[in-house]
N, C-alpha and C positions, 0 to 999 in steps of 0.2 A: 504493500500500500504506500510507503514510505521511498520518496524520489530521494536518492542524496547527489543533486545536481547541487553545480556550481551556477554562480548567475552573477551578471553585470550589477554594482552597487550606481557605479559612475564611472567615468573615464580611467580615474587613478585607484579606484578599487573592485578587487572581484573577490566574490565572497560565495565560502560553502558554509550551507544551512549547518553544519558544525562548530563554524569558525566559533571562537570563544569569546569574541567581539560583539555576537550577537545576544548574550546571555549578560544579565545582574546577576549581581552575586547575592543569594538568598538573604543572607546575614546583614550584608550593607542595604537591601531592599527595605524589611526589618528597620532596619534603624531611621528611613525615610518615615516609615508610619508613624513610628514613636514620635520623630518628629512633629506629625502631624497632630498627634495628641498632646504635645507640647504649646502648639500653634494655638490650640483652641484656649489653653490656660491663662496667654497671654491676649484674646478676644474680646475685649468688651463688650461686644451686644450680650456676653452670658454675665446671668446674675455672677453677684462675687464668690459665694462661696459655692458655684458651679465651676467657676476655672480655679478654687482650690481643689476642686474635685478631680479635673484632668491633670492637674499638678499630681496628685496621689496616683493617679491611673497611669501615667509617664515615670513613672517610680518604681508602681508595681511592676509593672511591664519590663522593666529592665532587669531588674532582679529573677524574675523569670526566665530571661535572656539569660543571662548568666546561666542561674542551674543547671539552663537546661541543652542551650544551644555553647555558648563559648567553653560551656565544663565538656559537651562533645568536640568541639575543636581539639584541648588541652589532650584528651583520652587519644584523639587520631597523632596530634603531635607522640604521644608516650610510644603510641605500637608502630610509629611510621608508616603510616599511612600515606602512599604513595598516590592513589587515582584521585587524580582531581574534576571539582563540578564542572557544569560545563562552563561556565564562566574561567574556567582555569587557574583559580586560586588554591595554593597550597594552603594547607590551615594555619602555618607558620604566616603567608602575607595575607590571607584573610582575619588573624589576631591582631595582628600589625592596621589593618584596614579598620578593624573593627576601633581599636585605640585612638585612631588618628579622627576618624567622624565622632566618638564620644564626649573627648574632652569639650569642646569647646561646647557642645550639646549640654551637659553637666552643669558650665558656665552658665549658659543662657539659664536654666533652667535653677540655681541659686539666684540668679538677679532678677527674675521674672517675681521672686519670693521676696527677694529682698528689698525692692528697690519698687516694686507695683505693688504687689499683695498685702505685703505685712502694712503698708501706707495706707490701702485705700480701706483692707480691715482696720485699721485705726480711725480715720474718719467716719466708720460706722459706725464705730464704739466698742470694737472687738481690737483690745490691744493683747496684741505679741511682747510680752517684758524679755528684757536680757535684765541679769542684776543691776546695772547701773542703774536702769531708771525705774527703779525701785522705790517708793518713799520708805524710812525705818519703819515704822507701823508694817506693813506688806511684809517686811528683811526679819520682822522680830514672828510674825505668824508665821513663813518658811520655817526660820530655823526650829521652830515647835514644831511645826507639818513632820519635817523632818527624823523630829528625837524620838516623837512620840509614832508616826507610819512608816517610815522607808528605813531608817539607823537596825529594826531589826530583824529584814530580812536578806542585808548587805551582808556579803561573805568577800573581803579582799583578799584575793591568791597572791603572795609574792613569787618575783621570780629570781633569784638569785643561784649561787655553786648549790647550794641547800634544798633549794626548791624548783622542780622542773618547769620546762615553761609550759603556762598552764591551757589545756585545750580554748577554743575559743568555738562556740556552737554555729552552726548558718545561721544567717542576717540573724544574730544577737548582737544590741547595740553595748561598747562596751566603753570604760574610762581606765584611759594606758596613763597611770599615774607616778610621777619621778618626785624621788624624799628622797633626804639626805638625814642621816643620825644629826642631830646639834650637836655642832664643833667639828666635824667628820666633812670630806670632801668626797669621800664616793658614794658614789649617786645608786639609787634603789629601783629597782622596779617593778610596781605591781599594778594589777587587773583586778576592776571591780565590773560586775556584771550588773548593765541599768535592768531592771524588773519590769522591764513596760510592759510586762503580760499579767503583768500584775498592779501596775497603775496606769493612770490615763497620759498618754504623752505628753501631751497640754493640759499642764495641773493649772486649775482655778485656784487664782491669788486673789486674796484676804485680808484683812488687815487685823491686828490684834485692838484696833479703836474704831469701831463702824462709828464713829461719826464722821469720820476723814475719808469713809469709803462712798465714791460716786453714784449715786444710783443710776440704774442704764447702761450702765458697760460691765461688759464682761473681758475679765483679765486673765490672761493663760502664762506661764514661763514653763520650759522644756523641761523634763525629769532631770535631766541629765547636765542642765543646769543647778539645779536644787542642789544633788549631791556633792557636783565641784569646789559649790560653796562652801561644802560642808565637812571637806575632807580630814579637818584636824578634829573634828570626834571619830572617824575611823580611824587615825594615824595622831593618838595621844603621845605627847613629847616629840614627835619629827617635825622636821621641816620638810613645806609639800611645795617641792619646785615646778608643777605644774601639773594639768590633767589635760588628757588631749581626748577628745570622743575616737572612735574607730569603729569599723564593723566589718567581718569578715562574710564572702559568699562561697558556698561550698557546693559542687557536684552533690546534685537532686536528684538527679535521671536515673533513680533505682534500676535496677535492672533483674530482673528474673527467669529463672532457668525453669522455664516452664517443664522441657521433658525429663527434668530431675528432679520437679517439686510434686510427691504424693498427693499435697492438698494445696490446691492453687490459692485459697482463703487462708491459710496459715502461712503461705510460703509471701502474700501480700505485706500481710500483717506484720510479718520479721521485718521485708524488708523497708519499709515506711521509716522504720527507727535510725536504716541505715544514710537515709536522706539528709542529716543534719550532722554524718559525720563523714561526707565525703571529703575529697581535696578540695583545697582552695581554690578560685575561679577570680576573684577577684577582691582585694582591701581597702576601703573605703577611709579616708583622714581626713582629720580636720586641716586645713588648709595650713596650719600656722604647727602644725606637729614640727620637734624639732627633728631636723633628719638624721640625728645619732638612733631615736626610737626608731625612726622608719626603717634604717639599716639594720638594726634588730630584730623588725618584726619580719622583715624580707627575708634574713639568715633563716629564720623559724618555719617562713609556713608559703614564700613565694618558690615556682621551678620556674618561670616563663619570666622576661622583660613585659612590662607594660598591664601588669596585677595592682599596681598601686595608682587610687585616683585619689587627689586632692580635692574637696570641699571646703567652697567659703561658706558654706551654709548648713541647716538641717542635714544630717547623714539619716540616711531612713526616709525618707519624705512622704513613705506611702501610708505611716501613719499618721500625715494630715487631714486623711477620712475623719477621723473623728471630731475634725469641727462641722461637718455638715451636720453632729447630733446637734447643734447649737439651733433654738426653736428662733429660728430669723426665717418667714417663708417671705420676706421681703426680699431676701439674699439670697433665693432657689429659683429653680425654674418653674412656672407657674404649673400647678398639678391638672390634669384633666379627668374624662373619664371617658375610659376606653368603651365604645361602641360597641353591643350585640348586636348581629345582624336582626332585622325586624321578624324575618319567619321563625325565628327562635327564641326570641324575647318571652320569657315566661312561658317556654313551650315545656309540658311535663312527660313530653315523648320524642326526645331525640330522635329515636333511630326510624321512624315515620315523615320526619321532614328527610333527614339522612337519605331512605329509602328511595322518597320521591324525585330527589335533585342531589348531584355532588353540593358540597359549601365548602366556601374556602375561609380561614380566617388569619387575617393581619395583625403580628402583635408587634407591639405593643399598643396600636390604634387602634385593634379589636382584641375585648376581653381573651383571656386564655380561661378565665373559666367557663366557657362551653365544653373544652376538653376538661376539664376535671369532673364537669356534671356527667359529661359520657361516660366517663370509666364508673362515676358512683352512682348513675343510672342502670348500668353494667352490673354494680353490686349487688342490686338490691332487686333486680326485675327477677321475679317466678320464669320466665321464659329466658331468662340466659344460660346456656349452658355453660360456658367456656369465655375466657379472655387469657390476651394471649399478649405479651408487648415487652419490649426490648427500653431500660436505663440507662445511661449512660452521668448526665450530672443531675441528679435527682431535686438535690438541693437539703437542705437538714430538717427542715419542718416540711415535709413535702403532701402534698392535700392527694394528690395522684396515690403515692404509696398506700394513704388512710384509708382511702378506696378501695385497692387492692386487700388490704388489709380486711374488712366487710365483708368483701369479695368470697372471701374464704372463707369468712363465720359463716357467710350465708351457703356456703356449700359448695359454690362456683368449683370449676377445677380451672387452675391460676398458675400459668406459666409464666415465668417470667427472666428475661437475659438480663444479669448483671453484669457491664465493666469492670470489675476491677479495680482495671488499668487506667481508668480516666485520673490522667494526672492530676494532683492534689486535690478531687478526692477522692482518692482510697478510702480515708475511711469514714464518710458519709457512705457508701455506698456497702463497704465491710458489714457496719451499723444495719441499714438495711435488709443487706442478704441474708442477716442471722437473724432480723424481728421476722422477716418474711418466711423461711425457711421455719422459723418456731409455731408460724400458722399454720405450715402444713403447705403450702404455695412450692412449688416444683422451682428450683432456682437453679440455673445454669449460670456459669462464671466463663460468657465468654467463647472463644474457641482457641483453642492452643496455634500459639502463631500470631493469630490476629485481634485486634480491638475491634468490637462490634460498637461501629459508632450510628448506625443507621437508626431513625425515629420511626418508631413500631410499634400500632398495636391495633390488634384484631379482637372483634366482641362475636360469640359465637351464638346466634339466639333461632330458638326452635318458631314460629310463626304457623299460620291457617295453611299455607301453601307449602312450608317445609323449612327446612337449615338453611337463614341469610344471614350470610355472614358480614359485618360491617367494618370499616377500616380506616383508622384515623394514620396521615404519615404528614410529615414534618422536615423543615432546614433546622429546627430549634430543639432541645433539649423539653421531659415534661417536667419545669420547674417552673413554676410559678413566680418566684422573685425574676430572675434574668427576663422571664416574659415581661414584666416590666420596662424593661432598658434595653434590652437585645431587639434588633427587628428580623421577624421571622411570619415563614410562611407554610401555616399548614393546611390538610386536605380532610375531609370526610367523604367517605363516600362506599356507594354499598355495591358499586359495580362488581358482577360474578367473576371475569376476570380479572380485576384489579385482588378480589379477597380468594380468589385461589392460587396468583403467584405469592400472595401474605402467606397462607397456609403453606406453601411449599417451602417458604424461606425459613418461615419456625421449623418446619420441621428438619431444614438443614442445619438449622443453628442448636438444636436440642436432639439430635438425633444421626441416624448414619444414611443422608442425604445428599447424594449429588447428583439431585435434579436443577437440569438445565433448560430446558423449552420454557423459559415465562412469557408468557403474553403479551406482560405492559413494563417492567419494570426493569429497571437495567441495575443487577448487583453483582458491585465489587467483591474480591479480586479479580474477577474474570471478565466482568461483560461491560464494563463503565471506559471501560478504555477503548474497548473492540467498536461500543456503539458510537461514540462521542468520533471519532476515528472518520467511522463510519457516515454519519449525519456532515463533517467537514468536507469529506468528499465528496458527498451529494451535491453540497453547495458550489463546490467549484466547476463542478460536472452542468450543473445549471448556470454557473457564470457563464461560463465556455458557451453554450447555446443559447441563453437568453437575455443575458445580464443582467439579473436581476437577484444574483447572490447579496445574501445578508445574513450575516450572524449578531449575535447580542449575547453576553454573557457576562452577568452579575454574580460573583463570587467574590470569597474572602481570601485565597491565594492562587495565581498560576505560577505555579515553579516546574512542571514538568517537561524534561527534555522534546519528548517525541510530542506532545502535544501541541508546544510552540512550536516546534518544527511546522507540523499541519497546518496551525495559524498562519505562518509566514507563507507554506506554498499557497493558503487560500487568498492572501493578499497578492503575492504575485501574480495568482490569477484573475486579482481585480473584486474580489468577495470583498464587498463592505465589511467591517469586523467594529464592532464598539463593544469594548473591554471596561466595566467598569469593575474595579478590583478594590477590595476596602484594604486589604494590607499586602502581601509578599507579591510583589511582579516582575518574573526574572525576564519578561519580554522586551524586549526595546522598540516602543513604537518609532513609523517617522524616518525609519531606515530608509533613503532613493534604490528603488528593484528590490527591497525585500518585506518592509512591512510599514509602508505609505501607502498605504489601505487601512492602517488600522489607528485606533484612538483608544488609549488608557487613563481613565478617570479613577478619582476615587474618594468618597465621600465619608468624613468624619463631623462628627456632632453629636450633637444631645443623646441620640441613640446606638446604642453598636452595629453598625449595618453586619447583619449576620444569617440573611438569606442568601439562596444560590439558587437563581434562573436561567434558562438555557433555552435561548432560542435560536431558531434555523426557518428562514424566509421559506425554502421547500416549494418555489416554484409559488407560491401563495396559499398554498396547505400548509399552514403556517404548524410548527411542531413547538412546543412549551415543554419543557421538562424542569422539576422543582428537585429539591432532597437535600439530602447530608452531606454531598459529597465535593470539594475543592478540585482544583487540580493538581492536584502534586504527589511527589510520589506514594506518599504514605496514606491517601488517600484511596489510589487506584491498586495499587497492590497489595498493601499492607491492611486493610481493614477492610469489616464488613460494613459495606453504604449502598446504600438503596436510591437512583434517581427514581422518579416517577410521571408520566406525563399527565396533562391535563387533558383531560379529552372533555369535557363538558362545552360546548361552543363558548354558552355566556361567561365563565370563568375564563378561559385564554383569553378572551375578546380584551377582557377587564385588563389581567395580563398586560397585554398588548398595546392597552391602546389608552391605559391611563398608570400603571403601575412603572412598567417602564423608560414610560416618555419623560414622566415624570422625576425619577434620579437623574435619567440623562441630560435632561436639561438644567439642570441644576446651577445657580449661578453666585450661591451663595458658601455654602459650604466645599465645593469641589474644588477639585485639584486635580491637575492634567499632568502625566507622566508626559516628560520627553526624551528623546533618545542617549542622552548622558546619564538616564537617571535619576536627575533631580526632577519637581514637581514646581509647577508657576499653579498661581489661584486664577480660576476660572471665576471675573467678577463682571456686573454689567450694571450699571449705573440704571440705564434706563428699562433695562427688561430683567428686574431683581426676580429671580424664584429661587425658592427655597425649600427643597424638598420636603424634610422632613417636618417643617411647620406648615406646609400646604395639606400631607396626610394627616397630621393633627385636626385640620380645621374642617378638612373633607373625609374624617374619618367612617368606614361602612358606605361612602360610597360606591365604591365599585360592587357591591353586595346588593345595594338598593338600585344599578341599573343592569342586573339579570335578567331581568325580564323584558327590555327594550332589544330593539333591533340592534345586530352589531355596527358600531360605528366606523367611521373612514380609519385607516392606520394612519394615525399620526406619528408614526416613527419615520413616515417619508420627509417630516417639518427636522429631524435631526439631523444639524449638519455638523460631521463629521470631519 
């Protein structure tokens, strides 16, 4: 299927769909999104304590990065690992890569704290204290905060000839303390561990004279300030020549020996513990550490150059979450309320609207509680026999699970796929498998090999005419919180074929199943690469004789080799291609002879864009396909993901013709990949649209025009 021709770029370059010139580097792609999450922190149109919120989400996300992606760099450095992506970075200049885009990233992102935020929180009335500005009254209740909460659960490790140097945990934020004996000139060195799991990062200051205290503001200073202050009641009779914050990031990416562990749930369980004692990936300083400690802490616990990042600011920053507890909904983004579709509004029979028409629903713009009434409608109905549905991030108070739970008292027979593997959480899901498993619910852990990441679930109910089986699938996880914030796209529907390639695939996932003929569904490992393949070359095959090739594909990453391959020969063949990608895009649009046909957007805001649509013109048998599944490798090979298409007319139409006009056009949030690389903001003064605040405002529309004729495609107004 796969041409590997050489082709004219321009005069002075000829280039094979190989060259490594045509590929980003995943990692440095990665660090453009972070970017972009950085971007919005610094945005004014969001309330203030919203771009503290992306401050903490540009925090978390790195930290992440580390565990999970630079601690696998560090791992291919130790084995020499020699084949490189296609982009042709060895992991040795993609760490070096990764270094050189962070620092300055780092910068921006303490000055965006320091120098916007903590100012314009202050003009709120929400002050950030260092000690200086302090008044004694606030200085005299710390040090009592102090003697009396935090003095007695400090444990100082020294590290001297005497005492080893003492472990340091992942991301625990810690104080690298230097004493000297009085009278003595050799300098000491010990490790206090901040508690912030045990108090609030941003401790509310006090004052020991509330009449000196302002009404209306609310005052915070760092933990890890408090104890600094405080060091000579831990270190009675020394001298304390400084405290420096630090924090160390250590290899996450557990790893398990599936065909060696008896019990995949105990063999989880061990290794979760070993997540916080892997190598180190990365050390985090305060900016002003002196570099006698750094050279010490380097000897102890760095192998690579470029482990050590300096900080003028906050170390940890992801714990700035906790000001958004702060009751200012003055300082939030305005709440709304996500839209039921009208046929199901106080409907107390799902699976009868279900029956008569597929339904699609949009979250976070349309409730996610229709899917949790379906599964506890599921529970509780005399005529259900069976449900049947695949977890992956459940979530820790999960209403779906509760259901499931009923499910069982009431008799149901309750299958159910657990991940595992879904990173960090294990053990939400651990948690689960064993309350589940304790009802009596059939629980599978999974398939050896692969992550079942695909949104699954089948209701199996007896009816006048016979066994209709009904089938809820999804881009989004069943968790109720992320449906919130996440936008996602799922399906009901009671179609015969659609709920017997369901049936066929549970019964591949829970049993000894390799059935291949599905009907509608295209699942990974095997058939999402073959299809996907396959529908590109349709399109070019139609460019060729009609010109009227078009693809459209909203996803959250394309990093697959053969896939952009495909991409580019469909662009050389003139196939229109708009790529809107919310994070990792190894593609290079914008190439002259190889992919100047194609346009990469990517839209961050208020919501996590975290659906995946797949459309293909098809001659104007226009094809939809929705599901779990990215492009990239670990998607198409490595796990189980289910696409699905829409065959309902009025839903694709919807699709079509208002869902995805609408990101595309986008002129507010978006941002346009260009062939270096980097990203320019897609803005327009006079024709302002804004994706995800127009779906806000037109929320359940495309639900309330099903019943109308389908409308012109306005994807032909997108220019490209």
């Amino acid at each position: 299927m796969e041409e590997e021709n050489t082709i004219s770029g321009n005069i002075s370059r000829v280039y094979h769909l190989k060259d490594s010139s045509l590929y980003i580097n995943r990692e440095l792609s990665w660090i453009q999104f972070n970017r972009h999450v950085l971007e919005e922190a610094k945005d004014h149109t969001h309330p203030l304590l919203e771009r503290v919120k992306f401050l903490s989400i540009f925090a978390n996300n790195l930290d992440e990065f580390f565990m999970i992606r630079v601690s696998g760099l560090h791992q291919q450095l130790r084995e020499g690992v020699i084949k490189a992506p296609p982009d042709g970075l060895t992991p040795g200049e993609q760490l070096d890569a990764i270094y050189k885009a962070l620092v300055p990233l780092l910068e921006e992102s303490v000055s965006v704290w320091n120098e916007d935020i903590v100012p314009a929180l202050k003009n709120e009335g929400i002050l950030i204290h260092s000690y200086e500005t302090l008044n004694e009254g606030q200085k005299r209740y710390l040090r009592n905060y102090f003697i009396k909460e935090i003095f007695p659960v400090l444990t100082p490790l020294a590290f001297d000839k005497s005492h080893p140097f003492p472990f340091i945990s992942n991301l625990a934020l810690n104080l690298a303390v230097i004493l000297r004996e009085r009278g003595q000139k050799e300098e000491l060195f010990a490790r206090i561990k901040i508690p912030n799991k045990l108090f609030p990062r941003l401790i509310l200051v006090k004052t020991d004279d509330e009449e000196h205290e302002e009404r209306g503001k609310s005052e915070f200073i760092f933990l890890e300030e408090i104890i600094a202050e405080n060091l000579d009641l831990l270190f009675p009779g020394m001298d304390v020549r400084a405290a420096y914050p630090f924090r160390v990031t250590r290899d996450a990416d557990i790893e398990i020996e599936e065909d060696e562990a008896d019990d995949l749930l105990t063999a989880v369980e061990e290794s979760i513990g070993r997540r916080w004692v892997g190598k180190p990936v990365r050390i985090e300083v305060s900016s002003w550490m002196d570099q006698s400690v750094c050279a010490m802490m380097a000897e102890k616990m760095t192998d690579y150059p470029h482990m050590f990042y300096r900080l003028g600011g906050p170390i940890g920053m992801a714990d700035l979450m906790c000001l958004l507890d702060l009751n200012r909904p003055d300082l939030k983004d305005t709440p709304f309320v996500s839209s039921v579709p009208k046929r199901i509004d106080n409907e107390p029979n799902l699976f009868n609207k279900i029956k008569a028409r597929d339904m699609m629903l949009f979250h976070p713009y349309e409730s996610f509680q229709p899917v949790v009434q379906f599964v506890l409608q599921a529970a509780h109905d005399p005529d259900v026999l069976a449900i049947k549905m695949t977890l992956y991030r459940s979530g820790s108070k999960s209403p779906v699970i509760r259901a499931l739970l009923d499910a069982r008292e009431n008799g149901k027979a309750v299958s159910v796929v657990v991940e595992l593997k879904a990173r960090f959480d294990e053990e939400n899901n651990i948690g689960w498998a064993k309350a589940l498993e304790h009802a009596g619910v059939h629980v599978v852990y999974g398939i050896m090999g692969l992550k079942v990441h695909a949104k699954l679930c089948l209701v199996v109910r007896r009816e006048r005419e016979g066994i209709v089986r009904y089938v809820h699938m999804s881009s989004g996880n069943y968790n109720a919180t992320t449906a919130r914030i996440y936008t996602d796209i799922g399906l009901f529907t009671a179609d015969p074929e659609i709920a017997s390639d369901a049936s066929n695939l549970f019964n591949a996932l829970t049993g000894y199943s390799n059935y291949m003929a599905y009907n509608h569904l295209m699942v990974s490992p095997k058939y999402i690469r073959r299809g996907i393949l396959s529908l590109i070359e349709r399109e070019i095959h139609r460019q060729k004789e009609h010109q009227d090739g078009h693809i459209i594909l909203k996803l959250n990453a394309l990093q697959d080799a053969e896939m952009i391959r495909a991409l580019y020969r469909a662009s050389q063949a003139g196939v229109k291609i708009n790529l809107q990608i919310r994070g990792i895009c190894c593609l290079r649009p914008g190439i002259p002879g190889v992919s100047d046909n194609i346009t990469v957007t990517s839209i961050v805001g208020r919501f996590l864009e975290h659906s995946r649509i797949y459309y293909f013109h098809n001659g104007g048998d226009e094809i939809v396909l929705m599901g779990s599944a990215d492009l990239m490798p670990r998607n198409l090979n490595r796990r189980i993901e289910v696409l699905f298409p829409i065959l309902d007319p009025g839903i694709r139409n919807e699709i079509i013709s208002t869902i995805l006009p609408i990101h595309l056009q986008d002129t507010v949030k978006k941002r346009m990949l260009r062939s270096d690389g980097s990203y320019i903001r897609v803005r327009s003064e006079e024709n302002s649209i804004h994706a995800q605040e127009w779906l806000i405002s037109h929320r359940g529309l495309w639900n309330d025009h099903l019943h109308e004729e389908p409308k012109c495609d306005i994807l032909k107004n997108v220019d490209i």
